[in-house]
TORGU-780727 format. One record per residue: x, y, z of N, C-alpha, C, CB in turn; residue in three letters; residue number from 1. Coordinates in steps of 0.2 Angstrom, whole numbers, always signed. Last residue first. Glycine has a CB too. Example, Ala and Ser with C-alpha at 12.3 -4.5 7.8 and 13.67 -1.06 7.14 Angstrom:
<nodes>
{n_u: +64, n_v: -11, n_w: +35, ca_u: +68, ca_v: -5, ca_w: +36, c_u: +64, c_v: +0, c_w: +39, cb_u: +70, cb_v: -3, cb_w: +29, code: SER, pos: 2};
{n_u: +66, n_v: -28, n_w: +39, ca_u: +62, ca_v: -22, ca_w: +39, c_u: +66, c_v: -16, c_w: +39, cb_u: +57, cb_v: -22, cb_w: +45, code: ALA, pos: 1};
</nodes>
This chain:
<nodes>
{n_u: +538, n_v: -1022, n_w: +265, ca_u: +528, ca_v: -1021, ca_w: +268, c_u: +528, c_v: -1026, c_w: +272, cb_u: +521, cb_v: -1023, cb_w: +263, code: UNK, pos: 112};
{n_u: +548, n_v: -1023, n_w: +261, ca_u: +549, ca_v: -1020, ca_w: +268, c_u: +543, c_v: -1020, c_w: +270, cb_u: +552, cb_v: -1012, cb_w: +269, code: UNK, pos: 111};
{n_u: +546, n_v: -1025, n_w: +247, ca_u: +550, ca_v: -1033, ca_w: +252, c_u: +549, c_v: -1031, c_w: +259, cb_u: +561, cb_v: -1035, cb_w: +252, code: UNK, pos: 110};
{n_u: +540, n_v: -1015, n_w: +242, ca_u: +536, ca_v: -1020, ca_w: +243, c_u: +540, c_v: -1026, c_w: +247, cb_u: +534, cb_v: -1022, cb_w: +237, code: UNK, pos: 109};
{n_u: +552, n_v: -1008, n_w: +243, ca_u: +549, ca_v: -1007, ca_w: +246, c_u: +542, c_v: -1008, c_w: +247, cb_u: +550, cb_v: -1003, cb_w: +246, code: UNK, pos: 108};
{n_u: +561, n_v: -1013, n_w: +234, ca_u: +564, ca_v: -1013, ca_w: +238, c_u: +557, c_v: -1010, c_w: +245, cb_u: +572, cb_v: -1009, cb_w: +236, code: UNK, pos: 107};
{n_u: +550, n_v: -1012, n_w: +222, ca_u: +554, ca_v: -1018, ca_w: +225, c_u: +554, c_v: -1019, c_w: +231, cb_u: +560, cb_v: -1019, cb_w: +225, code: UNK, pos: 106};
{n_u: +552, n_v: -999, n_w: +220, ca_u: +547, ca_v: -1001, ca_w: +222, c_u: +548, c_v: -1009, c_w: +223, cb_u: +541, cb_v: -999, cb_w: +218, code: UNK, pos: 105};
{n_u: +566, n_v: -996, n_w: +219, ca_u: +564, ca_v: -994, ca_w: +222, c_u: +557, c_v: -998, c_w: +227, cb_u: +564, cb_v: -990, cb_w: +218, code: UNK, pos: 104};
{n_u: +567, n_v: -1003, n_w: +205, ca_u: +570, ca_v: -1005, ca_w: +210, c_u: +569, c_v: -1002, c_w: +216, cb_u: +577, cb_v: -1006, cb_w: +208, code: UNK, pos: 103};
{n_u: +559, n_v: -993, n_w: +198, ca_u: +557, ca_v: -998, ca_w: +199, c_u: +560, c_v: -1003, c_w: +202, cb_u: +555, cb_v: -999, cb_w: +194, code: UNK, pos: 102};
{n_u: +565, n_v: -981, n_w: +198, ca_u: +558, ca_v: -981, ca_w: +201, c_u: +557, c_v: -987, c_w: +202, cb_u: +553, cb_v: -979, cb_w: +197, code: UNK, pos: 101};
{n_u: +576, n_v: -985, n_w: +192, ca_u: +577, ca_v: -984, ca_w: +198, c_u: +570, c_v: -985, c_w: +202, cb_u: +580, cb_v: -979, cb_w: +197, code: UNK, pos: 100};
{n_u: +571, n_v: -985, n_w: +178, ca_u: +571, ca_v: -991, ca_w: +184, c_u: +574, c_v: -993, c_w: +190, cb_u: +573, cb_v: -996, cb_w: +181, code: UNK, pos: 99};
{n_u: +568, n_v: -970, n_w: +178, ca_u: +563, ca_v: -977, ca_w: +179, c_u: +565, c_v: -984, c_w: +181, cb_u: +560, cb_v: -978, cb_w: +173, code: UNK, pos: 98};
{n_u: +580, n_v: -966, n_w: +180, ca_u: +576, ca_v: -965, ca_w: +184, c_u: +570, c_v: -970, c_w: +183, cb_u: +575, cb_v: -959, cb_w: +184, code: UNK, pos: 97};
{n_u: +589, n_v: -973, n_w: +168, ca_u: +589, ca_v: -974, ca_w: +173, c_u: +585, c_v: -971, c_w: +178, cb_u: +594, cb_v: -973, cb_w: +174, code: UNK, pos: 96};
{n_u: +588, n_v: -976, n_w: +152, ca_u: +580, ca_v: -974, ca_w: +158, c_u: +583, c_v: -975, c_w: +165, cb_u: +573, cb_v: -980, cb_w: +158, code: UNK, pos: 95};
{n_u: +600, n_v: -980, n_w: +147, ca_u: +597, ca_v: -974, ca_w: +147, c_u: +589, c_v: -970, c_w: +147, cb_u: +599, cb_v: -974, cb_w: +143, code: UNK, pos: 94};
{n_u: +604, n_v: -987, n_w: +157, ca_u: +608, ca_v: -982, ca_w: +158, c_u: +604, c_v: -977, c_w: +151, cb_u: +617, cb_v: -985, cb_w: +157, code: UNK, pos: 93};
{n_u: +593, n_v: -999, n_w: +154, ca_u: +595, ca_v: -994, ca_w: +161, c_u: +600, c_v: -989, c_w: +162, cb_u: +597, cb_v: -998, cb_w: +166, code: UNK, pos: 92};
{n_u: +596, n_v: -1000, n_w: +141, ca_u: +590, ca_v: -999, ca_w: +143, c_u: +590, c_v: -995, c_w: +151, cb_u: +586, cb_v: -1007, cb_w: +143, code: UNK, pos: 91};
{n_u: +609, n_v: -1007, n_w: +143, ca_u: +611, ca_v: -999, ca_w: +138, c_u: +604, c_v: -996, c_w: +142, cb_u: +610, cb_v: -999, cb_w: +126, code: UNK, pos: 90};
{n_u: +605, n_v: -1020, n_w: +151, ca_u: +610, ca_v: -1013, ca_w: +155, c_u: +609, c_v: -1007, c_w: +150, cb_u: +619, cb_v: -1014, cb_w: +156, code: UNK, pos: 89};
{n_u: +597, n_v: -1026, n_w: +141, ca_u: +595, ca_v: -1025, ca_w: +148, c_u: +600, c_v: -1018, c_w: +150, cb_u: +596, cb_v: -1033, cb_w: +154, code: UNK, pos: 88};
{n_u: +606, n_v: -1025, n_w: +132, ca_u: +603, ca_v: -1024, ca_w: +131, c_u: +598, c_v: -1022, c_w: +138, cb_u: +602, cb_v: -1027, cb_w: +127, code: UNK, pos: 87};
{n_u: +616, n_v: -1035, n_w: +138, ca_u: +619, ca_v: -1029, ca_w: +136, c_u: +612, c_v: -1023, c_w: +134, cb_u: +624, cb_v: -1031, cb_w: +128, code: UNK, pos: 86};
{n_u: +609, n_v: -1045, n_w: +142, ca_u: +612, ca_v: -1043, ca_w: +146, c_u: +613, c_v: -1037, c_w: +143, cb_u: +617, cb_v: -1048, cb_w: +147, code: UNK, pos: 85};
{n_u: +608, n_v: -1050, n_w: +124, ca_u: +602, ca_v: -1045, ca_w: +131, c_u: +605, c_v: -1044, c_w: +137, cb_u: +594, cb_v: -1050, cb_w: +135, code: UNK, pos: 84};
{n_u: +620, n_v: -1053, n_w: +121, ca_u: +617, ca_v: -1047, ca_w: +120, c_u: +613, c_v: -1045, c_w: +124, cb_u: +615, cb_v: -1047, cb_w: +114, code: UNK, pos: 83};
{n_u: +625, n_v: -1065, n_w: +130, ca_u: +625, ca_v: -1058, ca_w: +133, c_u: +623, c_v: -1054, c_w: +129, cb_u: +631, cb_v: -1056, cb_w: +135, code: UNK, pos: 82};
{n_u: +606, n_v: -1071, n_w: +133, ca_u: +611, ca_v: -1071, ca_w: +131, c_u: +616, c_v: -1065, c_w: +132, cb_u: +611, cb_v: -1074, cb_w: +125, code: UNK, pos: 81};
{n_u: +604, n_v: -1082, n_w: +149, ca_u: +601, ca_v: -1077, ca_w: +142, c_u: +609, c_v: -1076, c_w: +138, cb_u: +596, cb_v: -1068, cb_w: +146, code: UNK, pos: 80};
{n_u: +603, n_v: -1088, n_w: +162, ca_u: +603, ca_v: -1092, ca_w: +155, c_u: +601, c_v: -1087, c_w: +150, cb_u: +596, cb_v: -1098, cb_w: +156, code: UNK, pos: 79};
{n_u: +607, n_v: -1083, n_w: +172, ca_u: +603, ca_v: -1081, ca_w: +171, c_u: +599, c_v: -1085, c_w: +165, cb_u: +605, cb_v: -1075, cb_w: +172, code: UNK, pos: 78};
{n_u: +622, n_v: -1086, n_w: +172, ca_u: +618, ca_v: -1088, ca_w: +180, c_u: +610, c_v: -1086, c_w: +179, cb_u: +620, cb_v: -1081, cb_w: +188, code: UNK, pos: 77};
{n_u: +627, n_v: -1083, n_w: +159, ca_u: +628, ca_v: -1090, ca_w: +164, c_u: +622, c_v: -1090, c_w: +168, cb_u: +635, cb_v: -1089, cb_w: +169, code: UNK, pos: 76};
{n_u: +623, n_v: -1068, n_w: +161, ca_u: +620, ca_v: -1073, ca_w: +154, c_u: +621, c_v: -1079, c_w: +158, cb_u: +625, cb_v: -1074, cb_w: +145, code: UNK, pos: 75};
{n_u: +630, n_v: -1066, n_w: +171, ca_u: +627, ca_v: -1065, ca_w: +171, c_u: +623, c_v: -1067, c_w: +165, cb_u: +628, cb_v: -1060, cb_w: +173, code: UNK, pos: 74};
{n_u: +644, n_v: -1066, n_w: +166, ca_u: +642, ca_v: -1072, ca_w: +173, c_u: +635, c_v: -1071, c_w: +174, cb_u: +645, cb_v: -1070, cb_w: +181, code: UNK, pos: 73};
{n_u: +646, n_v: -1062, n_w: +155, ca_u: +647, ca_v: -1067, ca_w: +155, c_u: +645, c_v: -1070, c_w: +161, cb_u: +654, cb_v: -1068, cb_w: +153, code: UNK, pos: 72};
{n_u: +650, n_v: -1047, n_w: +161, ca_u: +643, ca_v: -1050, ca_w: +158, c_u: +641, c_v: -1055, c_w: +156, cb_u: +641, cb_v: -1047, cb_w: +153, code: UNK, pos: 71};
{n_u: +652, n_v: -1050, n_w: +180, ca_u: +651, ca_v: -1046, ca_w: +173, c_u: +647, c_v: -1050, c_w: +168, cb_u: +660, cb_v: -1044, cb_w: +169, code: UNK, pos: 70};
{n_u: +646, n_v: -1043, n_w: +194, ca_u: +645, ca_v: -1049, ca_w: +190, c_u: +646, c_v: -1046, c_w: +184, cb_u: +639, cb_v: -1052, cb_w: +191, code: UNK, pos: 69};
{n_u: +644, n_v: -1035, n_w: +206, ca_u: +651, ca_v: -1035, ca_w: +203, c_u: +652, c_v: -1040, c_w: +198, cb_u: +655, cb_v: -1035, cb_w: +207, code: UNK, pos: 68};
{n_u: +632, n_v: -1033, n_w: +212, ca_u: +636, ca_v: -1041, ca_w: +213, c_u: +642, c_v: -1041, c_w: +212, cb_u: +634, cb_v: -1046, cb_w: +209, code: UNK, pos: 67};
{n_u: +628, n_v: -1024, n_w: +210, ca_u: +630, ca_v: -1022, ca_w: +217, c_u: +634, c_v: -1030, c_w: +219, cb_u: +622, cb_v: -1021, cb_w: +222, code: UNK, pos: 66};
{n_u: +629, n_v: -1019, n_w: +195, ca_u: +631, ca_v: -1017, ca_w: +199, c_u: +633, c_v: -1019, c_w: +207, cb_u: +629, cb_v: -1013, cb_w: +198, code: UNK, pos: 65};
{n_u: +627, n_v: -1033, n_w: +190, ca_u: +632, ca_v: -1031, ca_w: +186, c_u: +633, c_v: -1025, c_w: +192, cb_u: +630, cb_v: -1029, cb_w: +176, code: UNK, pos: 64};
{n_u: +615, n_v: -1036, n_w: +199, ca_u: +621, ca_v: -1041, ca_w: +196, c_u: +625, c_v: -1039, c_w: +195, cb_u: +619, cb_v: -1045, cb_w: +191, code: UNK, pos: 63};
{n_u: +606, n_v: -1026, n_w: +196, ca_u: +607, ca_v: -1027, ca_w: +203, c_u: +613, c_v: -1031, c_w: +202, cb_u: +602, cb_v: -1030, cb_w: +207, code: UNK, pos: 62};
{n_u: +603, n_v: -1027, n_w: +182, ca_u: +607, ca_v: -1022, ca_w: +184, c_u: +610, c_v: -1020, c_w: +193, cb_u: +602, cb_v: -1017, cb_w: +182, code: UNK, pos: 61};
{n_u: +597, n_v: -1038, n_w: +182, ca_u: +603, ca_v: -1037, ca_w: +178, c_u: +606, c_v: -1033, c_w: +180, cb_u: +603, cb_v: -1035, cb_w: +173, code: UNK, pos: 60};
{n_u: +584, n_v: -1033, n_w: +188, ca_u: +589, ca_v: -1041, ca_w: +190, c_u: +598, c_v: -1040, c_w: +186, cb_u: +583, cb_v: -1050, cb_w: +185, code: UNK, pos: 59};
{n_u: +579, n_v: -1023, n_w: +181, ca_u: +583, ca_v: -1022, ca_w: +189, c_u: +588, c_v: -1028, c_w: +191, cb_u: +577, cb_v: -1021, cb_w: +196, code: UNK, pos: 58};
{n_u: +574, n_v: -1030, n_w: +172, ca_u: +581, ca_v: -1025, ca_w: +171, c_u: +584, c_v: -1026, c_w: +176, cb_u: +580, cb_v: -1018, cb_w: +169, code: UNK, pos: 57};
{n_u: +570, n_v: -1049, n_w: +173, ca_u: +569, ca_v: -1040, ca_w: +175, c_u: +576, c_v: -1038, c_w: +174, cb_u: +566, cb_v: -1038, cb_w: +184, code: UNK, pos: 56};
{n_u: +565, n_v: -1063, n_w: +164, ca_u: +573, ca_v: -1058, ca_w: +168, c_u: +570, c_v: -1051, c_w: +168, cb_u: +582, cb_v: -1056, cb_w: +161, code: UNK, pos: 55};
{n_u: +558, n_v: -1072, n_w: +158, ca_u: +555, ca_v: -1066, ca_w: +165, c_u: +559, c_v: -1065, c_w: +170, cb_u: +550, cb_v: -1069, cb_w: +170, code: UNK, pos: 54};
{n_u: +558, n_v: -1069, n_w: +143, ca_u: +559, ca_v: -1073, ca_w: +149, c_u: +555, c_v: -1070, c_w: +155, cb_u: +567, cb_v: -1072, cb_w: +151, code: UNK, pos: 53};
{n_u: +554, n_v: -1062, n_w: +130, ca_u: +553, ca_v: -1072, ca_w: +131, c_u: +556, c_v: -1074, c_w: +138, cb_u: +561, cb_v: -1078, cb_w: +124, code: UNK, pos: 52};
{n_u: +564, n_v: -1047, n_w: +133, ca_u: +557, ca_v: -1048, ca_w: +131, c_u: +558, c_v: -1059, c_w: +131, cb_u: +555, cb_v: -1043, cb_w: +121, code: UNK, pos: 51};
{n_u: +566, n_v: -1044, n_w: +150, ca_u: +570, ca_v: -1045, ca_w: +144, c_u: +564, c_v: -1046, c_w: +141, cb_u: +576, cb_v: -1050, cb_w: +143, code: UNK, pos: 50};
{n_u: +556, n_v: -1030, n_w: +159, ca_u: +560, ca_v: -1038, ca_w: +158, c_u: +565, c_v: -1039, c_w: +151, cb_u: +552, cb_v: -1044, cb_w: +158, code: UNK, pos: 49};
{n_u: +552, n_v: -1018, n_w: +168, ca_u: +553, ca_v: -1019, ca_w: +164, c_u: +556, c_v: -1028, c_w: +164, cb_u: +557, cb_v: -1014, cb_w: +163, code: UNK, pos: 48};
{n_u: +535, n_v: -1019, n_w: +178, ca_u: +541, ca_v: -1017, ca_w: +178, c_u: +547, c_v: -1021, c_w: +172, cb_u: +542, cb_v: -1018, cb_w: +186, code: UNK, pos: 47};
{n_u: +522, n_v: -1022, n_w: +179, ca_u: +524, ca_v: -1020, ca_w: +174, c_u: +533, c_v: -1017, c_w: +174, cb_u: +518, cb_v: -1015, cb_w: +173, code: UNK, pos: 46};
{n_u: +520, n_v: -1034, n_w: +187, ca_u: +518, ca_v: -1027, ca_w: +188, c_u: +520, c_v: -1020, c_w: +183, cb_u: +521, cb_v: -1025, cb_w: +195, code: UNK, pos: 45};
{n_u: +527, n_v: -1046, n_w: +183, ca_u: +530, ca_v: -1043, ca_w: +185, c_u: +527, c_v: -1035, c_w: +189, cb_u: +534, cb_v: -1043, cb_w: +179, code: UNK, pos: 44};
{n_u: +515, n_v: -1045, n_w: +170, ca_u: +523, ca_v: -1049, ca_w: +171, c_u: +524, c_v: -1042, c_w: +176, cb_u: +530, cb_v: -1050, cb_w: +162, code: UNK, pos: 43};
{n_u: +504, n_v: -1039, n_w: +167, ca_u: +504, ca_v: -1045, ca_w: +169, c_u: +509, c_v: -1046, c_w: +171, cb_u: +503, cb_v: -1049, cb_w: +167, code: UNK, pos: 42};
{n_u: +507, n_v: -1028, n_w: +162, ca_u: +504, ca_v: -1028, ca_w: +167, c_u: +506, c_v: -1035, c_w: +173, cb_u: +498, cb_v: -1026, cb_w: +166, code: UNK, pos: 41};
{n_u: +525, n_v: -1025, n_w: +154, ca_u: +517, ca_v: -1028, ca_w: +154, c_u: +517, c_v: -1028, c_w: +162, cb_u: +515, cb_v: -1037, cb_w: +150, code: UNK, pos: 40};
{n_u: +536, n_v: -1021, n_w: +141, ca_u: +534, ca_v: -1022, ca_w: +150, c_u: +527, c_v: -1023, c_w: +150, cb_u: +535, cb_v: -1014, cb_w: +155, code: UNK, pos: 39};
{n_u: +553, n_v: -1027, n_w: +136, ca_u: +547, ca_v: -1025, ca_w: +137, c_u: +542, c_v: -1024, c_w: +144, cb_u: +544, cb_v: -1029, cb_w: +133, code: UNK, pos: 38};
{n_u: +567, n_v: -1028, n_w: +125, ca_u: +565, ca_v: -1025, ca_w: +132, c_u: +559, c_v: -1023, c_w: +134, cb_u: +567, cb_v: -1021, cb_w: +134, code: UNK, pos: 37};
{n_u: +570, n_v: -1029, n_w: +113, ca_u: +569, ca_v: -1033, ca_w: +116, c_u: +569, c_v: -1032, c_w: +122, cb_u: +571, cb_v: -1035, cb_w: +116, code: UNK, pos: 36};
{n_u: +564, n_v: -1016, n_w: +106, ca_u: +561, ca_v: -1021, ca_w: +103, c_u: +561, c_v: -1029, c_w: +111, cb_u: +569, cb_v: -1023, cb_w: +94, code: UNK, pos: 35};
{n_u: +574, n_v: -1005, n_w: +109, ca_u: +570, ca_v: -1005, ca_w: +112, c_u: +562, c_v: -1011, c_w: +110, cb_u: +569, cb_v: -997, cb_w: +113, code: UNK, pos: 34};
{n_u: +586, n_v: -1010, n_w: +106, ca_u: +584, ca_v: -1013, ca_w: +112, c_u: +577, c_v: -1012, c_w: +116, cb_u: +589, cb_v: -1010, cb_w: +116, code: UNK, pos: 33};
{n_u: +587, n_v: -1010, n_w: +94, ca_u: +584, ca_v: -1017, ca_w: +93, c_u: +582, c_v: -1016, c_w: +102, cb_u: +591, cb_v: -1025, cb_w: +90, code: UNK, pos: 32};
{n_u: +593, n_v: -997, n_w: +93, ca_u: +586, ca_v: -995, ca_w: +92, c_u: +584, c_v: -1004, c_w: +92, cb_u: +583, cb_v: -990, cb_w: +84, code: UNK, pos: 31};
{n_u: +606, n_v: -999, n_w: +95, ca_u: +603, ca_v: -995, ca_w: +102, c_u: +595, c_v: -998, c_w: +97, cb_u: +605, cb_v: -983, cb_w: +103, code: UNK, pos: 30};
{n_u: +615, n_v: -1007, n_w: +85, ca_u: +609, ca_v: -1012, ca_w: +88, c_u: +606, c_v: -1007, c_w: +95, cb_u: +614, cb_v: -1021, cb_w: +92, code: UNK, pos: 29};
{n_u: +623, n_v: -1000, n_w: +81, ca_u: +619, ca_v: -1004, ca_w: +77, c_u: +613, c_v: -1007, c_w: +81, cb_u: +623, cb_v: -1009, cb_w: +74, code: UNK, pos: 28};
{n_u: +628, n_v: -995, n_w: +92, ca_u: +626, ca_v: -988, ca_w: +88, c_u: +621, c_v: -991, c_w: +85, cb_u: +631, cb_v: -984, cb_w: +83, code: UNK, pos: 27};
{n_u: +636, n_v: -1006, n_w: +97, ca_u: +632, ca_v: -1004, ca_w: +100, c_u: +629, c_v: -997, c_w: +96, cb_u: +635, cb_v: -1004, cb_w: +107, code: UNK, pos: 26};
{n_u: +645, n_v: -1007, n_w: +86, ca_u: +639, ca_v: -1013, ca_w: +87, c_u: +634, c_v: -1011, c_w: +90, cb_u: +641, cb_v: -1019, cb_w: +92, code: UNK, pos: 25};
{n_u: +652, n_v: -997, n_w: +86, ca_u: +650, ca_v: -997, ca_w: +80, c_u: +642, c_v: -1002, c_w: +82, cb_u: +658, cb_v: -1002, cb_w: +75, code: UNK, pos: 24};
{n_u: +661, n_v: -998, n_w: +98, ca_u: +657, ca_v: -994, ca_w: +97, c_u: +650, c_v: -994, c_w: +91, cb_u: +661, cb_v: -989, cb_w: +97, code: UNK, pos: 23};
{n_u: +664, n_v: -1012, n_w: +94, ca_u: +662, ca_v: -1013, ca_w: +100, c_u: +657, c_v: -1006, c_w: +99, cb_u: +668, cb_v: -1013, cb_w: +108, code: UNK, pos: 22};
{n_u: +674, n_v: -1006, n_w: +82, ca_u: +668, ca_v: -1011, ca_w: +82, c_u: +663, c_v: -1011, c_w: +88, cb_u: +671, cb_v: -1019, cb_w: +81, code: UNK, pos: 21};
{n_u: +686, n_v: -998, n_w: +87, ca_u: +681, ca_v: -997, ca_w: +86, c_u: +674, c_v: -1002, c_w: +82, cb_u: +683, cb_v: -994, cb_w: +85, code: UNK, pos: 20};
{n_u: +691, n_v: -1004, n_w: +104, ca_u: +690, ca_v: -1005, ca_w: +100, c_u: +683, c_v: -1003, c_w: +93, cb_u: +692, cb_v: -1011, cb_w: +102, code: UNK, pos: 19};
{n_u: +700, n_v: -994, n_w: +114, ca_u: +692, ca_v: -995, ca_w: +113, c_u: +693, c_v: -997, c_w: +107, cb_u: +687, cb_v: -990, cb_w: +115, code: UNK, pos: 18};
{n_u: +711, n_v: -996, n_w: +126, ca_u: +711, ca_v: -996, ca_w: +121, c_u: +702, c_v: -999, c_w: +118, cb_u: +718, cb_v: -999, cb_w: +118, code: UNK, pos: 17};
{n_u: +716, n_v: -994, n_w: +139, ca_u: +717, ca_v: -987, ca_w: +136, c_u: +717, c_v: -990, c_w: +125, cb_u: +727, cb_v: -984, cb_w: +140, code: UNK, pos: 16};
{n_u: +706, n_v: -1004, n_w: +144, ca_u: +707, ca_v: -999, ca_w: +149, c_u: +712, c_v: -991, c_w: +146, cb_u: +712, cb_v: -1003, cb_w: +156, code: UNK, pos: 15};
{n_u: +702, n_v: -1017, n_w: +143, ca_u: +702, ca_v: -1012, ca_w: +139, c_u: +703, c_v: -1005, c_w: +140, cb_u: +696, cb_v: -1013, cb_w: +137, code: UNK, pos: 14};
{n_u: +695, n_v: -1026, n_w: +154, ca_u: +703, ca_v: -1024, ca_w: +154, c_u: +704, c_v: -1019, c_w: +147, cb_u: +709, cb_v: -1033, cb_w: +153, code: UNK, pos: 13};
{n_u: +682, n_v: -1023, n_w: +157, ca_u: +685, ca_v: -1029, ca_w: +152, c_u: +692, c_v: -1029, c_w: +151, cb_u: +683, cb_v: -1030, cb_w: +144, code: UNK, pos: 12};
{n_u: +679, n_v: -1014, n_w: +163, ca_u: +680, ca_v: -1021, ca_w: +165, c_u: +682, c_v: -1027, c_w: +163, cb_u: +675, cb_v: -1022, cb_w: +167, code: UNK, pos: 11};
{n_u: +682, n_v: -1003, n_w: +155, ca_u: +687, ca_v: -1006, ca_w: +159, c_u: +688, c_v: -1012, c_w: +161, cb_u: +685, cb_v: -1003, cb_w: +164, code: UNK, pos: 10};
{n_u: +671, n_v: -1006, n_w: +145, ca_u: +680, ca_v: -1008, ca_w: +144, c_u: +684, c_v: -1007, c_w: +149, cb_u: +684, cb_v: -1005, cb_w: +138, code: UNK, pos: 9};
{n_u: +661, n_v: -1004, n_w: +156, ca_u: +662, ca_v: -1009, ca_w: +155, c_u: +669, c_v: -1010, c_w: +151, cb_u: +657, cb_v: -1011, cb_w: +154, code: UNK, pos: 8};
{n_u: +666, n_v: -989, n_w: +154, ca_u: +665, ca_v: -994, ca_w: +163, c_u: +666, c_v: -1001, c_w: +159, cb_u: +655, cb_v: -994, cb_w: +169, code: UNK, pos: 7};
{n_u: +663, n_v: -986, n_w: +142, ca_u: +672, ca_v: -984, ca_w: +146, c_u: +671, c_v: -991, c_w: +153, cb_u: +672, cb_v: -972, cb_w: +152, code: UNK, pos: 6};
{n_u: +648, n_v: -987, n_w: +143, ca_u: +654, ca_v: -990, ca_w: +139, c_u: +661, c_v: -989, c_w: +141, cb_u: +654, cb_v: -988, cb_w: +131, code: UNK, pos: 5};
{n_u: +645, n_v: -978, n_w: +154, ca_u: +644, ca_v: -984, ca_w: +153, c_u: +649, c_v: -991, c_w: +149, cb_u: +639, cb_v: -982, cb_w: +150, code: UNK, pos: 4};
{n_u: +651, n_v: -965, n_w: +146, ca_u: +652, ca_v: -966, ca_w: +153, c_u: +651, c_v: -974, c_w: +155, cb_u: +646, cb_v: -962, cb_w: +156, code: UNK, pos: 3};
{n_u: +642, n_v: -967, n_w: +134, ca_u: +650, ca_v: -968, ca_w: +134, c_u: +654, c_v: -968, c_w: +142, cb_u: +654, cb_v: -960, cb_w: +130, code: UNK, pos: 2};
{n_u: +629, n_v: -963, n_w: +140, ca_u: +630, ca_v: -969, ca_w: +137, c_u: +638, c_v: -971, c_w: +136, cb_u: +627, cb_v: -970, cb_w: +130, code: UNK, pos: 1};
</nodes>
């Protein structure tokens, strides 16, 4: 998780100074993520989403990693807000093999 948070105050130009609130916010709000991130059979094959939309994690996480989209472009392009953005990514940095599993199985239902 601090790995994570370092990256993105990099990305935010925050690069030798971490403000403590940001850390404070995200300590407050780890246990709402697992409230707004859900999964069902129906949506999606059960693969994870934000919870009221039908933003997948992997969509967030393909964005912010292979797009180089930060988190402001990604609420924008995606209409959510950036807590869930933030919420989608903490969720994948801390289930990254499962939704790896599940960008995986994507990427190998588009190749059938």
């Amino acid at each position: 998780m601090l790995q994570f948070v370092s990256g993105l105050l990099e990305k935010l130009g925050f690069n030798d100074f971490v403000p403590l609130f940001f850390y404070q916010s995200l300590s407050k709000n780890k246990d709402m993520t697992s409230e707004s991130i859900v999964s069902s059979e129906e949506h999606f094959g059960g693969k994870h989403r934000i919870k009221g939309t039908r933003i997948r994690v992997v969509d967030v996480v393909e964005a912010y990693q292979e797009l180089g989209w930060d988190i402001e472009e990604i609420s924008e392009e995606y209409g959510i807000k950036p807590q869930q953005v933030l919420d989608a990514l903490r969720f994948f940095y801390d289930n990254k093999e499962t939704v790896r599993r599940e960008l995986n199985s994507g990427v190998n239902e588009a190749n059938a």
